[in-house]
C-alpha positions in Angstrom: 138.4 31.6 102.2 141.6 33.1 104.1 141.0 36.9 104.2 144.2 37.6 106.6 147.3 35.2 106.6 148.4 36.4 109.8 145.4 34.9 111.5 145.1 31.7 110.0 145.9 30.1 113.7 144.6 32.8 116.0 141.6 31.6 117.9 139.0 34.1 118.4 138.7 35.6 122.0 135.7 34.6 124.1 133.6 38.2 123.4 133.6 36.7 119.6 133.3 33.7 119.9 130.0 34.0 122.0 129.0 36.7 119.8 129.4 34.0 116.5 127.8 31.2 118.2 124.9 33.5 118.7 124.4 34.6 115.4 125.1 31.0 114.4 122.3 29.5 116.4 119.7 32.0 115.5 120.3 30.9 111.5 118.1 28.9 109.5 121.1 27.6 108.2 122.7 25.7 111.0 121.7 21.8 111.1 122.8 18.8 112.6 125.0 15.7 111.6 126.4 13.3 114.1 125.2 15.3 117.2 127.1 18.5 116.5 125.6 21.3 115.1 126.9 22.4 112.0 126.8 25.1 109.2 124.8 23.7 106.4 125.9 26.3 104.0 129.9 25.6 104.6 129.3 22.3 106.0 131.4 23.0 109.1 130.9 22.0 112.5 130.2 25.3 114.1 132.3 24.8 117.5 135.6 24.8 114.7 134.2 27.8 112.6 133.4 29.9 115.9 137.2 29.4 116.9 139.8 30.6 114.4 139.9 34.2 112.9 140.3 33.0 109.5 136.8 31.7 109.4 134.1 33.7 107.6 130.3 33.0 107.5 129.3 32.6 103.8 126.8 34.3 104.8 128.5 37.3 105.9 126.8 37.4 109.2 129.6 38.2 111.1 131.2 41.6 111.4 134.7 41.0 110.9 
């Protein structure tokens, strides 16, 4: 879901983005597929959901 417009192409800074990955590799959610880890509850890869603004975790892990 696209909470802002505005950011729909900003990629996050590196401060977030590290702060994301974190929370994404400590969740019993993230798997697998093809080598790159990926979200198993929005089935994406997490390297693209760290990156963009517009990105939530459906699991509301991230502060936004």
């Amino acid at each position: 879901m696209i909470k802002d417009v505005e950011n729909f192409n900003v990629i996050t800074d590196d401060q977030e983005r590290q702060s994301r990955l974190a929370l994404c590799n400590s969740c019993e959610k993230q798997t697998t597929r093809l080598g790159a880890p990926v979200c198993d509850q929005c089935a994406c890869p997490i390297e693209y959901v760290i990156s963009y603004k517009f990105k939530i975790c459906p699991l509301e892990k991230w502060d936004i």
